[in-house]
ROLUM-374300 format. One line per 5 residues: for each residue x negated, y, z negated of C-alpha. Coordinates in nm, 2 decimals, padded with zeros to 4 digits. Example, Ala and Ser with C-alpha at 12.3 -4.5 7.8 and 13.67 -1.06 7.14 Angstrom:
BEGIN
-01.23/-00.45/-00.78  -01.37/-00.11/-00.71
***
This chain:
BEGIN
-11.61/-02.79/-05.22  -11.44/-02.96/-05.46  -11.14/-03.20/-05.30  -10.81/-03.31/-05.49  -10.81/-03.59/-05.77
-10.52/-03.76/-05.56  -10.39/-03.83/-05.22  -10.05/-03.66/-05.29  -10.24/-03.32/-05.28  -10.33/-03.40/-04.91
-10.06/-03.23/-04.79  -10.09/-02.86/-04.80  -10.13/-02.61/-04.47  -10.22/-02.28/-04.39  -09.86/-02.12/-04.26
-09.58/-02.01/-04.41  -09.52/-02.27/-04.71  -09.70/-02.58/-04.88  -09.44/-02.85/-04.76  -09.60/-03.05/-04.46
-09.31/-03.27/-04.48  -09.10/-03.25/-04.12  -08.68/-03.14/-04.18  -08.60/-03.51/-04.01  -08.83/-03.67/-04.27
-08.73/-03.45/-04.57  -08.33/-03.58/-04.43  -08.42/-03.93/-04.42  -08.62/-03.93/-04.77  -08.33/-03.78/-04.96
-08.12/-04.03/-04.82  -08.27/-04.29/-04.95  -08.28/-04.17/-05.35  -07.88/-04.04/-05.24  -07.82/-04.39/-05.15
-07.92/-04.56/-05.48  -07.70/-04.26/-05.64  -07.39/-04.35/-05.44  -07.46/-04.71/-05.51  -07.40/-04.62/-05.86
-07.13/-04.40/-05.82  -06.93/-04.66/-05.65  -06.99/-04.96/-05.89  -06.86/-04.70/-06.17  -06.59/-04.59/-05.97
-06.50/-05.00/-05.94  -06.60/-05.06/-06.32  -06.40/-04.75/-06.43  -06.10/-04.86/-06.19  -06.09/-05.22/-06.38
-06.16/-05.12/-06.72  -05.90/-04.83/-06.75  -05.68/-04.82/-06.43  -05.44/-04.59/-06.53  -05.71/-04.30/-06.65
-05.89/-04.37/-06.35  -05.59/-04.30/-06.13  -05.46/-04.03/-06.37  -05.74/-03.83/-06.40  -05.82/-03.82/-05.98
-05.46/-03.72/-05.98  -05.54/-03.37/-06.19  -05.37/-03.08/-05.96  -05.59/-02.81/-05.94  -05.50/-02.47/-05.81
-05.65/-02.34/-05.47  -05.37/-02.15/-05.29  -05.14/-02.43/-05.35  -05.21/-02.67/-05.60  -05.40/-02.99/-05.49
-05.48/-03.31/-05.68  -05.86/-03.35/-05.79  -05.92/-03.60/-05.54  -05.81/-03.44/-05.28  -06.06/-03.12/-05.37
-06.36/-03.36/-05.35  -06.21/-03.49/-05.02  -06.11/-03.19/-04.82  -06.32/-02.94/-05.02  -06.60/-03.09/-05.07
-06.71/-03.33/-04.81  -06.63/-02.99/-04.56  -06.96/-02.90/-04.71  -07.14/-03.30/-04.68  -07.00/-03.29/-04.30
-07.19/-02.94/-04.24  -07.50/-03.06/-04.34  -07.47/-03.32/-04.14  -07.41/-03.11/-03.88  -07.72/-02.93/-03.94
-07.95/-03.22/-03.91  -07.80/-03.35/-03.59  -07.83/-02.96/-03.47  -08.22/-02.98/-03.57  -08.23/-03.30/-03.37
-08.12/-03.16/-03.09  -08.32/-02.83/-03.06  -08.65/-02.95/-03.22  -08.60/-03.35/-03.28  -08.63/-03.65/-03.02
-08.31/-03.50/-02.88  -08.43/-03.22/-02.72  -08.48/-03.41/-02.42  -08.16/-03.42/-02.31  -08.13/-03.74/-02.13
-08.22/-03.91/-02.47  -07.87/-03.83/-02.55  -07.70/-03.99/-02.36  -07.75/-04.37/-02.50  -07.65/-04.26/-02.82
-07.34/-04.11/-02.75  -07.28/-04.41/-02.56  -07.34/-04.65/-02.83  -07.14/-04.41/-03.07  -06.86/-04.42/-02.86
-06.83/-04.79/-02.83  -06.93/-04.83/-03.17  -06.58/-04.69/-03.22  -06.37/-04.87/-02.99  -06.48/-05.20/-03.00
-06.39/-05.18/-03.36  -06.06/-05.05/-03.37  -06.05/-05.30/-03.08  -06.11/-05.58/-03.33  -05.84/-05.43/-03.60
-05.55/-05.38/-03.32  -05.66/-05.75/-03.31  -05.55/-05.85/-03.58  -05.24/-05.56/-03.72  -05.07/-05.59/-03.36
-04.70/-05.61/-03.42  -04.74/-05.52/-03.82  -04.63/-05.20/-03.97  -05.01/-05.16/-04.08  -05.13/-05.06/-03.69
-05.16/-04.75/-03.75  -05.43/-04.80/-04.02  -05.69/-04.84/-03.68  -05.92/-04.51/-03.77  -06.03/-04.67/-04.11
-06.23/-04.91/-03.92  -06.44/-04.69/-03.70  -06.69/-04.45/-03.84  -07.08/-04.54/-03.95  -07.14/-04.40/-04.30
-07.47/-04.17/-04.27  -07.57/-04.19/-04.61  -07.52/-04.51/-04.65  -07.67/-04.63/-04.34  -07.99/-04.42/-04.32
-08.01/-04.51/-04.71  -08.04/-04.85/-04.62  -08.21/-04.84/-04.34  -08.54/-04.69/-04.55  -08.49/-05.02/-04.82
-08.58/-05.26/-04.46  -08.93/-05.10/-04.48  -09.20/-04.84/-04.23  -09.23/-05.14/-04.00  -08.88/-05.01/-03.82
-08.96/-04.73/-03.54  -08.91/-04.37/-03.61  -08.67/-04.34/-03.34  -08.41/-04.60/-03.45  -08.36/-04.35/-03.75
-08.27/-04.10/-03.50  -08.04/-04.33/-03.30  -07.88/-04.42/-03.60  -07.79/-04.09/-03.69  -07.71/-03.97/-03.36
-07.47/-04.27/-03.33  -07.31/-04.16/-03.71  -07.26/-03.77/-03.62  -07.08/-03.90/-03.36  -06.88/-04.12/-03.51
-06.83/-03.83/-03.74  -06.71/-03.56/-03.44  -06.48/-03.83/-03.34  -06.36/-03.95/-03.64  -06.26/-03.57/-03.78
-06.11/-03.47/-03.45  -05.87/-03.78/-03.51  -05.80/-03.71/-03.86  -05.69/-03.41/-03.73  -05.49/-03.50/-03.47
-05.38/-03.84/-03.57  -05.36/-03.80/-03.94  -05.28/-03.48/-04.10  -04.94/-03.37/-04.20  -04.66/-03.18/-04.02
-04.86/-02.87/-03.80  -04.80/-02.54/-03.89  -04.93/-02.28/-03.60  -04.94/-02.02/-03.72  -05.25/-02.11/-03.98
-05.35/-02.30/-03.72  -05.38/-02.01/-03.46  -05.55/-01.79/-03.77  -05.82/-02.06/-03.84  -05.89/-02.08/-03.46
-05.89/-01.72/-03.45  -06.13/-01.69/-03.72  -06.40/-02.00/-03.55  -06.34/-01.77/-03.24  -06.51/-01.49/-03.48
-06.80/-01.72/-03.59  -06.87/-01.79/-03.23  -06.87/-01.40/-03.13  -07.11/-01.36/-03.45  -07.32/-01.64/-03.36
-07.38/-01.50/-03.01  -07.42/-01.11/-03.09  -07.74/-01.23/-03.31  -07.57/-01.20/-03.69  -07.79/-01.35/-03.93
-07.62/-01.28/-04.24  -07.51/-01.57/-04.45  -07.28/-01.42/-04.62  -07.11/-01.32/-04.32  -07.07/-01.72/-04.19
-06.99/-01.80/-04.52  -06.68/-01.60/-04.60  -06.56/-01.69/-04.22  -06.63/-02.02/-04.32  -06.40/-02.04/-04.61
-06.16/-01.80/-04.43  -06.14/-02.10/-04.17  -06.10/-02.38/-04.46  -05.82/-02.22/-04.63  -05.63/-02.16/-04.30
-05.69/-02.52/-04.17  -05.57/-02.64/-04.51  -05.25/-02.43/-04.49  -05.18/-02.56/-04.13  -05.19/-02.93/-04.22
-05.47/-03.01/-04.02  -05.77/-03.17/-04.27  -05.99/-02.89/-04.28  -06.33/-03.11/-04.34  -06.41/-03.04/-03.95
-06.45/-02.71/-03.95  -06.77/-02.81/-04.21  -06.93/-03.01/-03.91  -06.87/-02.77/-03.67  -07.06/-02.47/-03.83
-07.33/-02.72/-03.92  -07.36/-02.78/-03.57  -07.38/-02.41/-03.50  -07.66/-02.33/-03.71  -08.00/-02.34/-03.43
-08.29/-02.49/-03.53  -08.63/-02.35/-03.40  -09.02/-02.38/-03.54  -09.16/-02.09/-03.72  -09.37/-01.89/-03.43
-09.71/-01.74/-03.49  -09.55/-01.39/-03.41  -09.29/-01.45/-03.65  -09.56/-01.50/-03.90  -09.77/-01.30/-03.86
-09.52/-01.02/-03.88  -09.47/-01.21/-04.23  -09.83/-01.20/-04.35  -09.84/-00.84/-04.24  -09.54/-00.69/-04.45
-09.67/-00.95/-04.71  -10.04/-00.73/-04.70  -09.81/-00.40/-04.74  -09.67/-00.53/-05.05  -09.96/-00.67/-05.21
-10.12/-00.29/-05.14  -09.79/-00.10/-05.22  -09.60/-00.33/-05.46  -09.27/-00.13/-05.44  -08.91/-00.27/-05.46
-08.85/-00.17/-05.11  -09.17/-00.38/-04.93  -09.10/-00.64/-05.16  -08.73/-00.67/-04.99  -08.88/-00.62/-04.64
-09.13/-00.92/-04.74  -08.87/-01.11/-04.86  -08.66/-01.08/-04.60  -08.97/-01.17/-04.33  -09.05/-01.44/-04.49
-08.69/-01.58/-04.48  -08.63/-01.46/-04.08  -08.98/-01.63/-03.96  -08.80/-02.01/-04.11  -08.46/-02.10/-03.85
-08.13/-02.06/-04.09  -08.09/-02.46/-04.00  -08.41/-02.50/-04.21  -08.30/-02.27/-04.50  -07.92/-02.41/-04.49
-08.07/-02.77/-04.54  -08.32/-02.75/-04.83  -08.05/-02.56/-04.98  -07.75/-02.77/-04.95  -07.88/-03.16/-04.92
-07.95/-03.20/-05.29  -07.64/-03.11/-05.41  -07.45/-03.29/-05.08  -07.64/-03.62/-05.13  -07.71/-03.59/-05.54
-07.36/-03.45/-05.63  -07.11/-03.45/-05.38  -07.12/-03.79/-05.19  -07.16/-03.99/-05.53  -06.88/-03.75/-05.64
-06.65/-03.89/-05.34  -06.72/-04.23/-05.39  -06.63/-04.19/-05.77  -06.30/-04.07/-05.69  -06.25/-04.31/-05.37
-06.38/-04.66/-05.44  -06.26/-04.74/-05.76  -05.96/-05.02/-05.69  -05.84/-05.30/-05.99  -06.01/-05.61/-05.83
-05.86/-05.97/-05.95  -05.79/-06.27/-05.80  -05.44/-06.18/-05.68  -05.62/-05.87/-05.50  -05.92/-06.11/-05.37
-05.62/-06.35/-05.25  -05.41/-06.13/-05.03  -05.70/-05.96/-04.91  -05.83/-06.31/-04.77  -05.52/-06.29/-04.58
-05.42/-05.94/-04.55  -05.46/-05.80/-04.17  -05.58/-05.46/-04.30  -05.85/-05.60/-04.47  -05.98/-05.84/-04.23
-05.89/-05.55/-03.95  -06.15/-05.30/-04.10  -06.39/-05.58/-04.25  -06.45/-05.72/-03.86  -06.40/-05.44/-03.73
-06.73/-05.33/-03.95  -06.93/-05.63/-03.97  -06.85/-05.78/-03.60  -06.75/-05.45/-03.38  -06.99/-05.24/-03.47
-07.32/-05.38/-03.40  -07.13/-05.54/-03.06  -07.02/-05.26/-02.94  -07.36/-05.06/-03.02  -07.54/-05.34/-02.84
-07.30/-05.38/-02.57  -07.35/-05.00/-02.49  -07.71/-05.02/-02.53  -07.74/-05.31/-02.31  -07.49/-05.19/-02.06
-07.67/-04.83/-02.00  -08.05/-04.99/-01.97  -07.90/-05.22/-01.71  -07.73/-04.98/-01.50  -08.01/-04.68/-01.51
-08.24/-05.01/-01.42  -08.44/-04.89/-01.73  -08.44/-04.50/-01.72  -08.23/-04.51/-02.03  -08.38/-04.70/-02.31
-08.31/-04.78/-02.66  -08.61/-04.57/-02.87  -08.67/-04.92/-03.04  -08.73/-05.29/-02.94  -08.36/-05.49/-02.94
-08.46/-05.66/-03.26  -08.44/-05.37/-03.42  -08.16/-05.20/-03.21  -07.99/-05.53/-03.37  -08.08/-05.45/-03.72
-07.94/-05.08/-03.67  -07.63/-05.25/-03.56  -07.56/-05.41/-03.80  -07.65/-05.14/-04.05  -07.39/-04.94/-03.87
-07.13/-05.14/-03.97  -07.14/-04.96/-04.32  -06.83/-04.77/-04.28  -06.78/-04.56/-04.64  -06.74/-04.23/-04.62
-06.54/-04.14/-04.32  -06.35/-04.50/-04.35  -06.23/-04.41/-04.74  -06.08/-04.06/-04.59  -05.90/-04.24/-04.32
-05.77/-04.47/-04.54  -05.62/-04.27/-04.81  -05.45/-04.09/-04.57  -05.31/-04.41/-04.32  -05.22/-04.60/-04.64
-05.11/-04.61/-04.99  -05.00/-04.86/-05.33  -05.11/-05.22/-05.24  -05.24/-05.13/-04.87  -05.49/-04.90/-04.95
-05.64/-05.09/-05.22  -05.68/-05.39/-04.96  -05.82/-05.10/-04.72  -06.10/-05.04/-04.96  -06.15/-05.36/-05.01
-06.21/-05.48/-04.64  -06.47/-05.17/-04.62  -06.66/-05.21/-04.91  -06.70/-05.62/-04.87  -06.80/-05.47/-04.49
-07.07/-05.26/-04.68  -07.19/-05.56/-04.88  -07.18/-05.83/-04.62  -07.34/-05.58/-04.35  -07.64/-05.50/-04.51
-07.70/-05.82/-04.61  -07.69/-05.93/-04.19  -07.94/-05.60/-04.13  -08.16/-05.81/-04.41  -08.15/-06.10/-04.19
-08.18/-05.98/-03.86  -08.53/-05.79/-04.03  -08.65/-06.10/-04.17  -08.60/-06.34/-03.89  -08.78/-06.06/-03.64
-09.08/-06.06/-03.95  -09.10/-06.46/-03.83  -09.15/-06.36/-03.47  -09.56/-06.39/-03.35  -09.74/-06.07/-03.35
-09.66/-05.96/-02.96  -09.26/-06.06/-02.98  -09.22/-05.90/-03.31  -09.38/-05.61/-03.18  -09.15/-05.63/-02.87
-08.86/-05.70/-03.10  -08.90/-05.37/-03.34  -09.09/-05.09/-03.11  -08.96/-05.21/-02.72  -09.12/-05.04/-02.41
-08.89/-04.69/-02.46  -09.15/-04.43/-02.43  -09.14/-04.15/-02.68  -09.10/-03.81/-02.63  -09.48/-03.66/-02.65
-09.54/-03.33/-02.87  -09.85/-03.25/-02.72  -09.79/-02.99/-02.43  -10.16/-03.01/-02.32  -10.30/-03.36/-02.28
-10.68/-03.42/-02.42  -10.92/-03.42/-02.16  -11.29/-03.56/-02.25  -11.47/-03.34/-02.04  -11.33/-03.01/-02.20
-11.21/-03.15/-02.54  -11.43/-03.20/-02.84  -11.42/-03.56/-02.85  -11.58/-03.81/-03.14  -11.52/-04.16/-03.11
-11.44/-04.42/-02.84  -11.35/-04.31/-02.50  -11.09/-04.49/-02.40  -10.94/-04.59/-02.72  -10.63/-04.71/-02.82
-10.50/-04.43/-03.08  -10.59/-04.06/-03.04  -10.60/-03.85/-03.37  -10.59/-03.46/-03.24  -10.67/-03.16/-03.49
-10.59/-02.83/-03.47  -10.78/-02.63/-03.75  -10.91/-02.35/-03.88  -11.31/-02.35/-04.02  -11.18/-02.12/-04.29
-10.88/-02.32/-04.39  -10.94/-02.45/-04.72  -10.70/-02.73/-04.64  -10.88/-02.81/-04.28  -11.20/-02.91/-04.50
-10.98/-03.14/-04.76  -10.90/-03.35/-04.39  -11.25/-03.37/-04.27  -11.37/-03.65/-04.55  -11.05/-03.83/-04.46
-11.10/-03.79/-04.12  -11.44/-03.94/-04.15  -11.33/-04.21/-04.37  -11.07/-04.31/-04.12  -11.32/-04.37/-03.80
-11.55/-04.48/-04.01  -11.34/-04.83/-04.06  -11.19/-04.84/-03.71  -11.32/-04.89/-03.39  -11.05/-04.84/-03.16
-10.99/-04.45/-03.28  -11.15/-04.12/-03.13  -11.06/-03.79/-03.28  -11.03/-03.44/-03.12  -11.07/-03.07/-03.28
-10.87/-02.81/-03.12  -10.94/-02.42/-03.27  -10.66/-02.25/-03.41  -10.81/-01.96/-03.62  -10.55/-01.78/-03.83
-10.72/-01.42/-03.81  -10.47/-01.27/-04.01  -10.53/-01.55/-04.26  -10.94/-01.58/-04.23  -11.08/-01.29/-04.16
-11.40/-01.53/-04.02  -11.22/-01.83/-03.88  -11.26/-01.64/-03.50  -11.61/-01.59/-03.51  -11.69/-01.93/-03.70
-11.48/-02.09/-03.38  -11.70/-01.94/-03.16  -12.03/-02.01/-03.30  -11.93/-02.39/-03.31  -11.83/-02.29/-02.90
-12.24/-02.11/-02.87  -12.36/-02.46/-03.01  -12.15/-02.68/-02.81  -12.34/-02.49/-02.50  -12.64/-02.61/-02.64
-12.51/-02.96/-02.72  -12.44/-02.95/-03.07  -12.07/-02.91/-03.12  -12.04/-03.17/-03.38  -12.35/-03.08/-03.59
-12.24/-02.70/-03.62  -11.86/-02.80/-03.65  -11.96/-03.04/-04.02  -12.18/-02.76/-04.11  -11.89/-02.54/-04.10
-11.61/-02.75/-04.25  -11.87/-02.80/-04.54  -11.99/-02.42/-04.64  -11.62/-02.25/-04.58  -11.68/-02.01/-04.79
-12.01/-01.87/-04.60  -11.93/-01.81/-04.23  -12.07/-01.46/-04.20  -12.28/-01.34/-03.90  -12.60/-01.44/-04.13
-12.48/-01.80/-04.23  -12.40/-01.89/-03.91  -12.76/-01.80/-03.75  -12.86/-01.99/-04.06  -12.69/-02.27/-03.97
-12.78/-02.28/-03.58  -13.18/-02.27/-03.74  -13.08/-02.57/-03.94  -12.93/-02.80/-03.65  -13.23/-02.68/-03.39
-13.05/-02.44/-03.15  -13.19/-02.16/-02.97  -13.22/-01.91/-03.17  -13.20/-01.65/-02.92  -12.96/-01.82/-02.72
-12.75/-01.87/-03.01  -12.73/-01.49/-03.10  -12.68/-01.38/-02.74  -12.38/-01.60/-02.71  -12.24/-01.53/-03.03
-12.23/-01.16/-02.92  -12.15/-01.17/-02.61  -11.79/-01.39/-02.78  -11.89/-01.63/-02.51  -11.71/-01.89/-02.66
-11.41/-01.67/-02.73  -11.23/-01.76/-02.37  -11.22/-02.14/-02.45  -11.08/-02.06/-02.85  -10.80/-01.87/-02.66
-10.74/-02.15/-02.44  -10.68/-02.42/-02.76  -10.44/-02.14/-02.92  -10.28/-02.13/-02.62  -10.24/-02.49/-02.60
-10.11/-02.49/-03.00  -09.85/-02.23/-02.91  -09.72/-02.42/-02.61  -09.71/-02.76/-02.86  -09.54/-02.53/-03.15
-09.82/-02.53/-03.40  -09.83/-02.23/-03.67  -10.04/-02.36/-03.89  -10.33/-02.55/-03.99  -10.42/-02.83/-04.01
-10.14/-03.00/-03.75  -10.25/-03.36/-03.62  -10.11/-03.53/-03.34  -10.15/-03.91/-03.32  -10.12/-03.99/-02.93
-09.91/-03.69/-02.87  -09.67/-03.72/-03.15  -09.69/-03.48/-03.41  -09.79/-03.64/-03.73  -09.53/-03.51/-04.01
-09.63/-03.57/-04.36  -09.96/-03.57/-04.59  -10.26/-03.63/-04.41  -10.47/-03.86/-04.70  -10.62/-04.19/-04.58
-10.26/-04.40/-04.65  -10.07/-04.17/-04.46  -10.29/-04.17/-04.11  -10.38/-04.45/-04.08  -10.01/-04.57/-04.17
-09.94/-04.33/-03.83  -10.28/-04.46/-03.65  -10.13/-04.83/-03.70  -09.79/-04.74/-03.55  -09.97/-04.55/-03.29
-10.13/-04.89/-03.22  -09.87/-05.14/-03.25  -09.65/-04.88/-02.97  -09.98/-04.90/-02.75  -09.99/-05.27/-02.76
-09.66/-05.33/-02.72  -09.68/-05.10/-02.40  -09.98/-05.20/-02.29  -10.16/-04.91/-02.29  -10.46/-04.73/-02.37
-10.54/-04.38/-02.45  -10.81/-04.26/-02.20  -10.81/-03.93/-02.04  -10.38/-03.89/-02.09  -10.28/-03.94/-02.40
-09.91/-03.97/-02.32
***
């Protein structure tokens, strides 16, 4: 069998697509090319804003039609960003059905931190505006910037734990929920009810649709807008309603059944090819992935490529000079929000953090060491997005330039602290910086049935430190593109056992069953291992024949062999692995799990042992060792 030229390839599956890349990674990797984007957008915003203030301000200032006429910038600001907020929405949804969240205690820190992450700040800007006309400026100084902050977060490097990505974001949808709900209450214009009532009226709709079953886009979509236009009309910023359907929209694995039902009407088509099966295998194909899943590789391109850069563009730019530079040195609103950013944030996150591990005495954990609870801090204090809306509506003239100013030197000056918190825990020996960045949080294990050596197909150590668990398919061409890598990897550790689970794909492989089982008649005889390499290597030969052929080659008993292979001896103990994959959520092959998590991403030699090393450094760090439980 011939294998692919390059590592990349090393990342196909047997299911219903070619992307082995999880939603949660896809989220974070797009934030971090979005990042460099808004970067950009926001020095031409300030380069356009100083070279030709007046067209900067003029242009922004274009009205545009839309039921009543609205200036351009307020489009890209209430229009818009509804659409950046609902995908936002979506991935914190995901999170919560399918993610690290779906144990709900883990929730509860976050929210938590989130929540003091916001008043600690405004806190520090009360501090400093009390008694001044600009005190009511205190909700541009509370809200984490997502993009920003998960951008920036990837730029510190992989030695920062998984979950600190997904405290981070927890911690910035809900500055997010919070911060809308007070631009809608604290901020927006004079109330008009009757719009108000009708946009309530028509989320009270959504709701009904979401819980009779109704999976038609188009149907959300025009409720959707129906809701934005009436929102606008009452007065009330109608970028919440974005966040709100994104956090309607479930999230949920594809299911074998759901599948399966695709592969069928897929098989009807390819014997029938008529435009009517060709709709109906269209439209399984589309109902076996979650809408979450479809709504997000649909709209976080344009939301982190187009829009967000778009909003900075038409938000950051501000005429900086020395006079600007001297009042905002002295100027409470800038030195309100810049604190409030660079000091209140990563106190109040570690204040929460702190103050909920003391009183559960433990139960509630940070999912990272406090090193690196400190760096996400700090890299909280990037205030952008949410911050710039606040502020154009709190202030205006001189004020909100000196707004903008205090959050985008915050932006500056608090990555630069996340870079020095990361490099001074890189100076820590091995055991404290592994303390520091992974802590003794235990993550939430993917697995649903633990590996057990004395039923489980076990090569390698026993104990070991890192357990690498396969379930695969002897007809998956992708399955036999893992095994040289697989070999490769325990060939240069000692510390690493590896397990095969079955998962034939019958409606896939017509021989995967019967190849499963044969490897089941030799592992009665002692061979497991032999049959199972013989197998990986001749994929394309599993008939009855090449099987008995291969049983002759590796010195089973014949007639042993045979009478086992007929009698589906083995086929009780295959059912019991695709049991276990359905109970874990696995659809396709192969799916690895690396001490329980599910590895998400290509599976070449980089990318394992990249997760086997993690898998180590938590082990360490915890002390443990993966024997008989792999949790």
């Amino acid at each position: 069998m011939s294998l692919p030229s390059s590592p990349v390839e090393l990342s196909g599956r047997t299911e219903r697509g070619q992307s082995a890349r999880s939603p949660l990674y896809a989220f974070l990797h797009t934030e971090t090319g979005s990042a460099v984007v808004l970067l950009a957008a926001t020095l031409t915003a300030l380069i356009w804003a100083n070279t030709a203030p007046s067209g900067y301000t003029s242009f922004w200032s274009t009205r545009i039609s839309v039921q009543a006429a609205l200036p351009l910038r307020d489009l890209v600001n209430s229009g818009l960003m509804a659409l950046f907020f609902f995908v936002v929405g979506l991935e914190a949804r995901r999170e919560f059905d399918m993610g690290e969240l779906r144990e709900r205690r883990r929730l509860t820190l976050p929210l938590a931190a989130g929540v003091s992450g916001m008043l600690i700040p405004i806190g520090v800007y009360l501090a400093f505006n009390a008694g001044h006309p600009s005190v009511h400026g205190w909700g541009a100084a509370m809200s984490t910037d997502t993009a920003f902050a998960l951008g920036m977060l990837a730029t510190l490097g992989r030695r920062m734990p998984p979950g600190l990505r997904v405290f981070i974001l927890t911690i910035a949808v809900t500055d997010d929920l919070l911060a809308l709900a007070v631009i809608a209450g604290a901020y927006s214009s004079r109330i008009e009810a009757v719009p108000l009532l009708t946009a309530l009226a028509v989320f009270t709709a959504v709701l009904l649709a979401h819980a009779l079953g109704v999976r038609r886009a188009a149907v959300y979509g025009l409720l959707t807008a129906a809701a934005w236009v009436a929102l606008a009309q009452s007065g009330v910023d109608p970028v919440i309603i974005g966040l709100a359907i994104g956090l309607l929209t479930y999230a949920a694995p594809a299911s074998r059944s759901d599948l399966e039902r695709a592969s069928g009407l897929f098989q009807l088509f390819r014997e029938q090819p008529t435009p009517e099966l060709a709709r109906s295998a269209r439209e399984g194909l589309a109902s076996a992935v979650s809408p979450n899943e479809r709504m997000q590789r649909l709209f976080h391109p344009w939301t982190s490529y187009a829009i967000v850069p778009l909003f900075a563009l038409a938000n950051a730019g501000i005429p900086v000079d020395a006079d600007l530079l001297r009042r905002a040195a002295t100027s409470p609103v800038t030195l309100g929000i810049f604190f409030g950013y660079v000091l209140g944030k990563p106190l109040g996150i570690l204040g929460a953090s702190a103050a909920a591990t003391w009183l559960s005495r433990g139960r509630l954990r940070p999912p990272a060491g406090w090193g690196a609870v400190a760096a996400g801090g700090t890299l909280s204090g990037v205030g952008f997005t949410v911050s710039l809306l606040i502020a154009a509506r709190a202030f205006h003239g001189a004020q909100l330039d000196l707004a903008k100013a205090g959050v985008l030197g915050a932006v500056v000056v608090s990555f630069a602290l996340a870079w020095a918190v990361n490099g001074a825990i890189g100076l820590l020996p091995q055991p404290a910086r592994l303390r520091a960045r992974i802590g003794r949080a235990e993550r939430i294990v993917d697995l649903a049935v633990d590996v057990d050596p004395a039923r489980d197909h076990v090569r390698g150590p026993c104990p070991a430190t890192v357990t690498v668990l396969e379930y695969g398919d002897y007809e998956c061409r992708y399955c036999g593109q893992a095994e040289p890598v697989i070999r490769e990897l325990l060939g240069g550790l000692d510390d690493v056992r590896y397990v095969w689970r079955h998962l034939p794909l019958a409606d896939v492989h017509v021989h995967a069953q019967i190849a499963a089982e044969a490897a089941e008649a030799a592992a009665a005889q002692g061979r497991y291992w032999q049959m199972h390499d013989l197998l990986l290597a001749h994929q394309g030969s599993l008939q009855p024949d090449d099987l008995s052929r291969y049983a002759a080659e590796i010195g089973l008993d014949a007639e042993r062999f045979e009478h086992d292979l007929c009698a589906r001896a083995g086929a009780a103990r295959v059912a019991e692995d695709v049991e276990s994959a359905d109970l874990s959520g696995v659809a396709g092959t192969p799916t690895f799990f690396v001490n329980g998590l599910r590895h998400h991403g290509a599976y070449d030699i980089a990318s394992l042992s990249a997760a086997v090393r993690d898998a180590r450094e938590r082990a360490r760090a915890g002390g443990r060792r993966a024997g008989v439980d792999t949790r």
